[in-house]
KEDO-933913 format. One record per residue (C-alpha): residue number from 1; residue in three letters; chain; y, x, z. Coordinates in steps of 0.05 Angstrom, whole numbers. Each point is the difference from the previous one (the first is absolute). Layout:
! residues N
{NUM "ALA" "A" {Y X Z}}
...
This chain:
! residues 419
{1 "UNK" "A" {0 0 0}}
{2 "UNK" "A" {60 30 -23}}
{3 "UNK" "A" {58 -41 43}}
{4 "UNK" "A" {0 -29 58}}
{5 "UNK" "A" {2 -75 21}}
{6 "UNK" "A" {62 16 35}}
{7 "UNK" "A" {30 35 -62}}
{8 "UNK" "A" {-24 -64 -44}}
{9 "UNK" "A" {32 -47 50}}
{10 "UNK" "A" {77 43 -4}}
{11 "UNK" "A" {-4 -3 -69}}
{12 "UNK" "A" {-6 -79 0}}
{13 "UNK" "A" {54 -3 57}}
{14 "UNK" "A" {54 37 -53}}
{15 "UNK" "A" {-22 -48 -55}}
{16 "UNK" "A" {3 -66 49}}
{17 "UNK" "A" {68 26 25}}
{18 "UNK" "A" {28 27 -75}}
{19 "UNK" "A" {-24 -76 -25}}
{20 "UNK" "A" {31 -39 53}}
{21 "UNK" "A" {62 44 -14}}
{22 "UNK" "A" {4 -16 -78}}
{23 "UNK" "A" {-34 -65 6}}
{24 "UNK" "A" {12 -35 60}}
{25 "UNK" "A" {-36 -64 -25}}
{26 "UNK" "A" {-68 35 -17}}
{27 "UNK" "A" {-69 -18 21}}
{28 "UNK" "A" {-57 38 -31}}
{29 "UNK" "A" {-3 58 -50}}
{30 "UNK" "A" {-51 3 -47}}
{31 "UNK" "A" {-34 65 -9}}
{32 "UNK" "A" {-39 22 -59}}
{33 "UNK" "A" {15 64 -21}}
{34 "UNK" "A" {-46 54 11}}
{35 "UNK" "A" {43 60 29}}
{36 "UNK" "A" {36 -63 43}}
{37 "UNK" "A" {-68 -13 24}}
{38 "UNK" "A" {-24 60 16}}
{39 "UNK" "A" {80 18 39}}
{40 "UNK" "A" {-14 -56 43}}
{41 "UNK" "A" {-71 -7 12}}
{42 "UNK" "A" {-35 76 -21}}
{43 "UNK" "A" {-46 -35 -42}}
{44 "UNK" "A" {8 -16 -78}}
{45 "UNK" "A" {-42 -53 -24}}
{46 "UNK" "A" {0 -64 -40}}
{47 "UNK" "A" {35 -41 51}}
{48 "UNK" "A" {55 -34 23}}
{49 "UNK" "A" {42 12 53}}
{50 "UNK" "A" {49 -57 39}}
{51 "UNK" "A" {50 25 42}}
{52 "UNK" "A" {34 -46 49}}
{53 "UNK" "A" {74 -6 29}}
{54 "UNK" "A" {-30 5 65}}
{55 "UNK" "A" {-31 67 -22}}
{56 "UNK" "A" {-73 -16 -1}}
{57 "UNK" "A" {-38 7 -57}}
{58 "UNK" "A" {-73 -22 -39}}
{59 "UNK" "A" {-30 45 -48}}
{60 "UNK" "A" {-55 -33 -46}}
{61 "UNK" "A" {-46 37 -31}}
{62 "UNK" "A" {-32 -16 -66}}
{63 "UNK" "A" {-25 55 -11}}
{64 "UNK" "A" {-28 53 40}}
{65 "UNK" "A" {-2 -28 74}}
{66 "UNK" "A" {-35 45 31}}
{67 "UNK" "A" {36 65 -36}}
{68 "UNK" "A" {65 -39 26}}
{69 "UNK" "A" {-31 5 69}}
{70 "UNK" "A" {-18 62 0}}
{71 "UNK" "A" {62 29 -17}}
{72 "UNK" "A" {50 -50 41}}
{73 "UNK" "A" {13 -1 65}}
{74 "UNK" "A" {18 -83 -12}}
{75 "UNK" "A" {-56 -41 40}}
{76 "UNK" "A" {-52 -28 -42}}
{77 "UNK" "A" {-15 -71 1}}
{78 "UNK" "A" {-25 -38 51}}
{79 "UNK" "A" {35 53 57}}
{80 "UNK" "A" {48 -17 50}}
{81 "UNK" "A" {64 31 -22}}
{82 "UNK" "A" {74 20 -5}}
{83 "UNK" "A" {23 -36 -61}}
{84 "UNK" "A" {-25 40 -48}}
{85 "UNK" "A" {-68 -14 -18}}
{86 "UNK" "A" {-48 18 -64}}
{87 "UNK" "A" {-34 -65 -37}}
{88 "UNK" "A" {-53 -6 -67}}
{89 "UNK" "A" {22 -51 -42}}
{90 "UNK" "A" {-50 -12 -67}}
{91 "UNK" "A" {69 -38 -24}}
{92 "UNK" "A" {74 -12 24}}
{93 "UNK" "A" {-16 -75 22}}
{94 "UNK" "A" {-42 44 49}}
{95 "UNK" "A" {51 28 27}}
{96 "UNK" "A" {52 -55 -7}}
{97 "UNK" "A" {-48 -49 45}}
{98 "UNK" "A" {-3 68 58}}
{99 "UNK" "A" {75 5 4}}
{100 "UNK" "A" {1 -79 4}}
{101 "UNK" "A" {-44 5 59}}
{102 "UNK" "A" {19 59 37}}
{103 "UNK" "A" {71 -15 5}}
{104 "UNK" "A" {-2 -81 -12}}
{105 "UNK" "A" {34 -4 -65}}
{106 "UNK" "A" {-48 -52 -34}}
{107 "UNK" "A" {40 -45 -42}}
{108 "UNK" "A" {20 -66 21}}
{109 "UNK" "A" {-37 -46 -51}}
{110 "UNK" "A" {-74 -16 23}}
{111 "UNK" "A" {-53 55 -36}}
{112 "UNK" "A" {56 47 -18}}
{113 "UNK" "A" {-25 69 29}}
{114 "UNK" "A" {59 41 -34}}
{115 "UNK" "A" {34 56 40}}
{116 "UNK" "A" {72 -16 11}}
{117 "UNK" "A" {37 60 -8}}
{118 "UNK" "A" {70 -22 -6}}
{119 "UNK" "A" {55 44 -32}}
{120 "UNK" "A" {-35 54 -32}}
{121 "UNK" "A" {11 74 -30}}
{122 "UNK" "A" {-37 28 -52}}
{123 "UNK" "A" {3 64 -37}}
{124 "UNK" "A" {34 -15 -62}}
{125 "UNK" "A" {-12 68 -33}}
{126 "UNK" "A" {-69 -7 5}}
{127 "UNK" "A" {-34 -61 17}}
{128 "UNK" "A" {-26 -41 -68}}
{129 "UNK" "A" {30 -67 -10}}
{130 "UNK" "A" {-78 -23 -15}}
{131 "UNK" "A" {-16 18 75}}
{132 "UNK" "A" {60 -31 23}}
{133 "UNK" "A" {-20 -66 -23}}
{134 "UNK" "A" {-67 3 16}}
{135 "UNK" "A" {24 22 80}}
{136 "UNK" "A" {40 -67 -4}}
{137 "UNK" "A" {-61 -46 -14}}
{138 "UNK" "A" {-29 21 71}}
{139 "UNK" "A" {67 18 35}}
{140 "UNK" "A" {64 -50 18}}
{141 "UNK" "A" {62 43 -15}}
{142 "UNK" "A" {62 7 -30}}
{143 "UNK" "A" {3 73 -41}}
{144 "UNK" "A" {72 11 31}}
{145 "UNK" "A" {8 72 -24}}
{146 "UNK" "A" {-25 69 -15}}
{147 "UNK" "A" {-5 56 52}}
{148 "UNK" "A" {-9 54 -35}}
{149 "UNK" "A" {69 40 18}}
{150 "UNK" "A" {-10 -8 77}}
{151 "UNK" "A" {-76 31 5}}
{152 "UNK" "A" {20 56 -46}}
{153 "UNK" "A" {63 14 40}}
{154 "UNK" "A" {-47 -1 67}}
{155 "UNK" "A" {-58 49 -34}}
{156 "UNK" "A" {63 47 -20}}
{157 "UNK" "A" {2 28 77}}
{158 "UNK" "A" {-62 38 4}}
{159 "UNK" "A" {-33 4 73}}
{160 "UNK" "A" {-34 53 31}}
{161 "UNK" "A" {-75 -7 -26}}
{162 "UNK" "A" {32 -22 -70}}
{163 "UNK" "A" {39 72 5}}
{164 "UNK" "A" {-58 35 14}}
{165 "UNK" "A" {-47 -22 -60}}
{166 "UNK" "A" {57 21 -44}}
{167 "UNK" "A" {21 63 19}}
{168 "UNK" "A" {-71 23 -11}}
{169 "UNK" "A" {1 -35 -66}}
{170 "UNK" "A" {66 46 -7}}
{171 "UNK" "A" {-35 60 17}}
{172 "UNK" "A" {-52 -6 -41}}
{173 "UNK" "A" {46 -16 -63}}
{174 "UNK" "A" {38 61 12}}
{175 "UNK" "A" {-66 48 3}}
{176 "UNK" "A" {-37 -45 -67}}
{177 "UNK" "A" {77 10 -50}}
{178 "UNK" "A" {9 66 32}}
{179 "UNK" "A" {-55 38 16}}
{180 "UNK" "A" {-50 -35 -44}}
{181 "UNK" "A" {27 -28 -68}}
{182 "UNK" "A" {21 74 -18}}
{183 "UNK" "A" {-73 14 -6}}
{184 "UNK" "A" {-22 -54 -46}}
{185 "UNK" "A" {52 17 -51}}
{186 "UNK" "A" {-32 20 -68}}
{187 "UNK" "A" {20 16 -70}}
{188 "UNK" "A" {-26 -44 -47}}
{189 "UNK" "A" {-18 -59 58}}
{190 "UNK" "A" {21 -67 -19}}
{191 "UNK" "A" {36 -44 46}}
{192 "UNK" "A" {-58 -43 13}}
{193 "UNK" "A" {-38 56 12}}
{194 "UNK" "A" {44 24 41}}
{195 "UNK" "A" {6 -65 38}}
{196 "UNK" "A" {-81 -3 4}}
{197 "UNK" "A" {11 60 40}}
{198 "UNK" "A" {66 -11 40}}
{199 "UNK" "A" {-36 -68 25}}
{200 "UNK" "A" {-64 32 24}}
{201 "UNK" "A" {43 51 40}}
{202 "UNK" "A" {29 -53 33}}
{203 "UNK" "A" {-64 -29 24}}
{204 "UNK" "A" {-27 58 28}}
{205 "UNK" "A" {70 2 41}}
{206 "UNK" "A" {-19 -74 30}}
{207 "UNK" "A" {44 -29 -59}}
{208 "UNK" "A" {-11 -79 19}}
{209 "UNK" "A" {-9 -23 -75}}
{210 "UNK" "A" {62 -44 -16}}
{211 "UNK" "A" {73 0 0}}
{212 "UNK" "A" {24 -68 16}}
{213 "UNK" "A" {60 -31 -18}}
{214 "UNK" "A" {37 -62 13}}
{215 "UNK" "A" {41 -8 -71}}
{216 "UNK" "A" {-34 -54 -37}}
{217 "UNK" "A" {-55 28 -51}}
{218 "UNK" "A" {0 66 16}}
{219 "UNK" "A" {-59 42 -7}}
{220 "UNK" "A" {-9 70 21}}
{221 "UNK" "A" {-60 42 12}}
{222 "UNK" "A" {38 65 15}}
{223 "UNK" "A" {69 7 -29}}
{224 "UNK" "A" {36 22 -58}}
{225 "UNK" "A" {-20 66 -29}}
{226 "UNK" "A" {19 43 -68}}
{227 "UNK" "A" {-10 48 -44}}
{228 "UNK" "A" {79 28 -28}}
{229 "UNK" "A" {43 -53 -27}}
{230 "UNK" "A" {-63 -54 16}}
{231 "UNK" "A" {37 -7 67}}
{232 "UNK" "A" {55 -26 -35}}
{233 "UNK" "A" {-27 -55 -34}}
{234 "UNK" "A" {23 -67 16}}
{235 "UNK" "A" {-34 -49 44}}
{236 "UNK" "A" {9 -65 29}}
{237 "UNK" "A" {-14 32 74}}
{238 "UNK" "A" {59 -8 47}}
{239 "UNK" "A" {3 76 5}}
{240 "UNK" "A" {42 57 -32}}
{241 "UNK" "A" {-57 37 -24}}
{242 "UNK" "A" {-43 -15 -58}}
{243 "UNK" "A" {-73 -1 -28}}
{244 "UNK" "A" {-34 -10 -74}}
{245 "UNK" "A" {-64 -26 38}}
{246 "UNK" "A" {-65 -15 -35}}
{247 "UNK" "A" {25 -53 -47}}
{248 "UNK" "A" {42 -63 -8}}
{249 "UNK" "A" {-51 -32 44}}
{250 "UNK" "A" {-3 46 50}}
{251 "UNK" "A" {80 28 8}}
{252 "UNK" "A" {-9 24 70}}
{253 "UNK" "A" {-63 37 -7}}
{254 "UNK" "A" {23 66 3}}
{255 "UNK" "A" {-39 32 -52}}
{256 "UNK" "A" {2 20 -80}}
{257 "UNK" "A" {-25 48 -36}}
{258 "UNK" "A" {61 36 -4}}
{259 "UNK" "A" {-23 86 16}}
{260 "UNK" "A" {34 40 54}}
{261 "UNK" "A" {30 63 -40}}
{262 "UNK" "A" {44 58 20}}
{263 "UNK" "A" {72 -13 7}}
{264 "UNK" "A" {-11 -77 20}}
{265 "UNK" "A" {26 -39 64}}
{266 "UNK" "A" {-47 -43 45}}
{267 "UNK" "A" {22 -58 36}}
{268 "UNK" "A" {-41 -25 58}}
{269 "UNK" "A" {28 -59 34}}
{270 "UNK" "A" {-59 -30 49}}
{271 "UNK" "A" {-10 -39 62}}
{272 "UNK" "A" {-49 20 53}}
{273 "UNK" "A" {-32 -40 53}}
{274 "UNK" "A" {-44 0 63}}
{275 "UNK" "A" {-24 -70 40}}
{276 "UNK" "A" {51 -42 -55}}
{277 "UNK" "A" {70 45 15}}
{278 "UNK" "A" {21 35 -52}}
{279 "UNK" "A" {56 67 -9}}
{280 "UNK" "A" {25 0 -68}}
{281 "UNK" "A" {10 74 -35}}
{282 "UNK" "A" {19 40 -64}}
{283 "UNK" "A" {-11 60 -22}}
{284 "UNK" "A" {27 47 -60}}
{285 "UNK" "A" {-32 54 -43}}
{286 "UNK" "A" {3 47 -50}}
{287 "UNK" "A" {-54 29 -41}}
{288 "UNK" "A" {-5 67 -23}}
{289 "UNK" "A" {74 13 -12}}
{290 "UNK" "A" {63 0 41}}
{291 "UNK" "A" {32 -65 -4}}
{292 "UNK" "A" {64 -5 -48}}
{293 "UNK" "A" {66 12 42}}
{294 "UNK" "A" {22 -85 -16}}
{295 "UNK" "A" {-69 -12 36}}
{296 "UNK" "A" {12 45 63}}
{297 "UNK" "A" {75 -24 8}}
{298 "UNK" "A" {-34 -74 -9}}
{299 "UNK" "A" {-55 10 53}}
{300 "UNK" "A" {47 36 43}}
{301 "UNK" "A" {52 -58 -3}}
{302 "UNK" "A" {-43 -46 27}}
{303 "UNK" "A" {-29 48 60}}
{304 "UNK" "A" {74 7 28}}
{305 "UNK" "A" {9 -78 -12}}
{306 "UNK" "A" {-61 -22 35}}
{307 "UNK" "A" {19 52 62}}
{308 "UNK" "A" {70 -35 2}}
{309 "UNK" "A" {-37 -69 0}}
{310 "UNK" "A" {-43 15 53}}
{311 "UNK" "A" {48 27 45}}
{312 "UNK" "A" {33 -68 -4}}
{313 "UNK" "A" {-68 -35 25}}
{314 "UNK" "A" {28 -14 64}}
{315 "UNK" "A" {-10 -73 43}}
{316 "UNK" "A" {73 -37 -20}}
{317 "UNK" "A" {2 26 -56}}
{318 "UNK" "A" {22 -50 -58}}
{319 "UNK" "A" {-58 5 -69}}
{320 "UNK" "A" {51 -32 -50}}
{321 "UNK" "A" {63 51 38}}
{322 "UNK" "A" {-48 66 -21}}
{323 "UNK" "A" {-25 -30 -62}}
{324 "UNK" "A" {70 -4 -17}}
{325 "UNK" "A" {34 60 29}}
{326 "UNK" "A" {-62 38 -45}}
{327 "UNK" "A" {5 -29 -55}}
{328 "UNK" "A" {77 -2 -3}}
{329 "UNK" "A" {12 66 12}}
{330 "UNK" "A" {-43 29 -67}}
{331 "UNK" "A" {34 12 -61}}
{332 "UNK" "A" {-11 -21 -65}}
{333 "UNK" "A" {-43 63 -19}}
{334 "UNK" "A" {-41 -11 65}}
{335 "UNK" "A" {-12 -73 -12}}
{336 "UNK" "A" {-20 6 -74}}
{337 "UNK" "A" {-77 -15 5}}
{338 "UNK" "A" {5 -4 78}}
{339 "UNK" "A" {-63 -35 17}}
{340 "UNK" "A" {-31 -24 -55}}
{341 "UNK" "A" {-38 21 -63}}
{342 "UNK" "A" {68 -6 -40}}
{343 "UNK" "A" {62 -37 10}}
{344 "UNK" "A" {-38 -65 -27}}
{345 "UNK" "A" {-48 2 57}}
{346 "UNK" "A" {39 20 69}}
{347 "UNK" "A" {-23 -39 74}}
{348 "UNK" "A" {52 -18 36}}
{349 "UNK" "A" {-19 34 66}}
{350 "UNK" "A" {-15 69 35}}
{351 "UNK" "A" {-54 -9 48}}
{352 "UNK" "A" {-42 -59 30}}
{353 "UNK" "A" {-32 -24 65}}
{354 "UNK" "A" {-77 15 1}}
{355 "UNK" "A" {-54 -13 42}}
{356 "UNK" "A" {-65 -55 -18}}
{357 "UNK" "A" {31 -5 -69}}
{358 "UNK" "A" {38 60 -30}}
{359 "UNK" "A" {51 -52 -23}}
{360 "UNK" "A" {32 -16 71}}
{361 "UNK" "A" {66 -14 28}}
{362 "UNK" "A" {54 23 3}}
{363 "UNK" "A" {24 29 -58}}
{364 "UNK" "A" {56 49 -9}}
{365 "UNK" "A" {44 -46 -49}}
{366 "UNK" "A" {52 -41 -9}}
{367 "UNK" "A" {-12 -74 39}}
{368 "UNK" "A" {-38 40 62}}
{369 "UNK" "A" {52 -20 54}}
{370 "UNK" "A" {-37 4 57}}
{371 "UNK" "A" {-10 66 41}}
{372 "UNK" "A" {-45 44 -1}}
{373 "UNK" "A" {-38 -6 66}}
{374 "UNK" "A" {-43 67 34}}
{375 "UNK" "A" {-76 1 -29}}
{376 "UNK" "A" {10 -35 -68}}
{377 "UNK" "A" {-34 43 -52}}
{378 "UNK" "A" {42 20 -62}}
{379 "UNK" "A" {-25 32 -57}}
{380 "UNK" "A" {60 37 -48}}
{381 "UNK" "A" {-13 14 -69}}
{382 "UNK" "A" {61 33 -36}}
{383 "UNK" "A" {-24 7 -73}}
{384 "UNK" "A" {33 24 -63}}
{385 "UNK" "A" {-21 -4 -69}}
{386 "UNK" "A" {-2 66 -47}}
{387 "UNK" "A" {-1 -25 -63}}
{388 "UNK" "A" {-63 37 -43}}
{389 "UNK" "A" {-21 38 63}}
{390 "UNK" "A" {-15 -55 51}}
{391 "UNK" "A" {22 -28 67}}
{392 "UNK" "A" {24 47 54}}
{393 "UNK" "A" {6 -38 73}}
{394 "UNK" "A" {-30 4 62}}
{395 "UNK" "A" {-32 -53 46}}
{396 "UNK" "A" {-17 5 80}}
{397 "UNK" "A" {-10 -48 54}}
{398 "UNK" "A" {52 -8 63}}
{399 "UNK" "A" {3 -34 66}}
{400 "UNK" "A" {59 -13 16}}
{401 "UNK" "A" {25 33 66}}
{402 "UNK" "A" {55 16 42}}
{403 "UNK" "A" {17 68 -28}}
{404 "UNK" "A" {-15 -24 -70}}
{405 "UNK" "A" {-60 -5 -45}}
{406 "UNK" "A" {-67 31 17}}
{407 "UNK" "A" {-32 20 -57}}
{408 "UNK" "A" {-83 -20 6}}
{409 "UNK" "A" {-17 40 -71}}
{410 "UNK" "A" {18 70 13}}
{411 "UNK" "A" {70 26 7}}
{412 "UNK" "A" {29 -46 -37}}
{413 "UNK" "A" {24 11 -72}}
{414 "UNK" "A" {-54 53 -34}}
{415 "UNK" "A" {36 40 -56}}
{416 "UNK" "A" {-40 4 -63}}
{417 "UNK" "A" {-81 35 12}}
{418 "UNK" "A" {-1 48 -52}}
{419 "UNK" "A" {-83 3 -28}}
């Protein structure tokens, strides 16, 4: 068991207390997705969680029950508990006519066994309008709103035991981009051999197998890796970097049969994780030659501008105030391919909140009023295009602290590994 009941039970305090303060009028939240699951209960299964405005919860399981109890330290069915309690369910009306007679909800009209839930939340980036309705066949409730916003702002402030599994993740990605990817580096590799490779590493390292992500559709197995000017080719990813990938069909795979030959750049942008938190990392290298002088002044660019965002990493601290002090004190020179690909393809950010999904809040942009509070986890990726060479940028992961950043990945903004 990785967390604690006690751990389990502060993180569904925060989210009680952050709902009542957005939406005073709520009732029950809905919980579907998978890494939501898994924050709240240290399980991940096909199930359904209901979280109540009194704080007590019911998890029911469709499928697997007894991994669920197992790995949670919720009380399985049929024990005397605390409010939080595991149930199977073979279908939702299962667990509609439970919550009806546990907390003596059952509707009002003779033979109606459906759980009245009253105003609920859902997760509107995530939860499929198809599930939706079918929930409201067993359930009495009126879909009031999405939550989404209020558990990622409560996940953004990492605890303890949620620190430690990613600073090892972070020490780990430091040794496997620098220490080990110098070694796998071949003339006349391709990229998806070179991936083959890069992937296996990571497994021997205690890689956990996936990067998750909260954006809609995303799919990553790794990251984004090339070969010269493949890491500047566009892609629909909300990152500055870019990837060729396998094919139309596969965009994000990471792999073509592009060669590694002397005199070319490699890109490796890639998120690690251990027990579901990840540290997000990238690396540069050059291959058999000394890297052209635009590429150095480039890479080095973005090592002093990643220092001078970290140092700014501080609890108070405003995201959209340094995303705009940054940005607005570049010139045009500096700005021209600024992260993105090309000036066609630029993100709109410097760094982002990571933790269960590399994708977390905050971000360091423009809309990000709220301060930065101690033990959020920032990842800043300052990233500049070099047109027919490829992209120059760094990437390390930060808890925010006190004195400023602390960098999880190393040092904090690696210069270019020359192979």
């Amino acid at each position: 068991m990785d967390f604690t009941p006690e751990e389990l039970r502060e993180r569904r305090r925060k989210f009680t207390v952050a709902m009542e303060g957005c939406f005073p009028g709520w009732d029950t939240a809905i919980i579907m997705d998978n890494v939501n699951q898994y924050y709240f209960t240290g399980t991940m299964q096909d199930g359904i969680l209901l979280i109540f405005k009194d704080g007590s919860c019911l998890y029911g399981i469709r499928r697997s029950y007894d991994r669920a109890k197992m790995e949670s330290p919720f009380l399985a069915d049929g024990e005397k508990g605390t409010g939080e309690e595991i149930v199977p369910i073979p279908s939702y009306r299962d667990l509609a006519e439970m919550d009806s007679g546990r907390r003596g909800t059952a509707g009002s009209v003779p033979g109606n066994l459906k759980g009245k839930l009253g105003n609920v939340y859902i997760e509107g980036d995530t939860m499929p309008a198809a599930i939706l309705e079918r929930l409201q066949k067993y359930f009495e409730f009126s879909p009031t709103g999405f939550f989404d916003r209020v558990i990622r702002t409560v996940r953004s402030v990492k605890s303890p035991a949620e620190l430690r599994w990613i600073e090892l993740s972070g020490r780990l990605h430091r040794e496997f981009l620098e220490d080990k990817i110098p070694g796998l580096l071949r003339e006349g590799m391709r990229e998806t051999e070179f991936l083959g490779e890069l992937t296996a590493e990571m497994y021997r390292l205690g890689y956990q197998g996936i990067a998750r992500f909260h954006l809609f559709q995303t799919e990553l197995i790794t990251g984004q890796i090339g070969f010269g000017a493949n890491s500047l080719y566009p892609s629909r990813f909300d990152g500055p970097g870019g990837t060729k990938g396998n094919s139309a069909a596969a965009p994000f795979s990471a792999g073509s049969e592009r060669k590694l030959k002397k005199g070319d750049a490699v890109f490796v942008d890639i998120a690690f994780g251990m027990s579901g938190y990840h540290s997000d990392k990238t690396q540069v290298y050059f291959f058999g030659a000394e890297p052209p002088e635009e590429f150095r002044r480039a890479q080095q660019f973005c090592v002093d501008l990643e220092k001078r965002i970290a140092a700014r990493l501080k609890p108070g601290e405003i995201p959209s105030k340094i995303y705009q002090d940054i940005t607005g004190s570049l010139s045009d020179k500096e700005l021209d391919c600024f992260m993105g690909v090309d000036n066609n393809h630029r993100v709109k950010f410097l760094g982002h909140g990571v933790g269960l999904n590399v994708d977390e809040l905050p971000l360091i942009a423009r809309g990000f009023d709220e301060p930065l509070e101690e033990n959020m986890v920032i990842a800043l990726e300052p990233k500049k295009g070099v047109p027919g060479i490829g992209m120059a940028g760094v990437e390390d992961t930060y808890i925010v602290k006190d004195g400023g950043g602390r960098c999880v990945t190393g040092e904090g903004g690696r210069d270019i590994i020359r192979v």
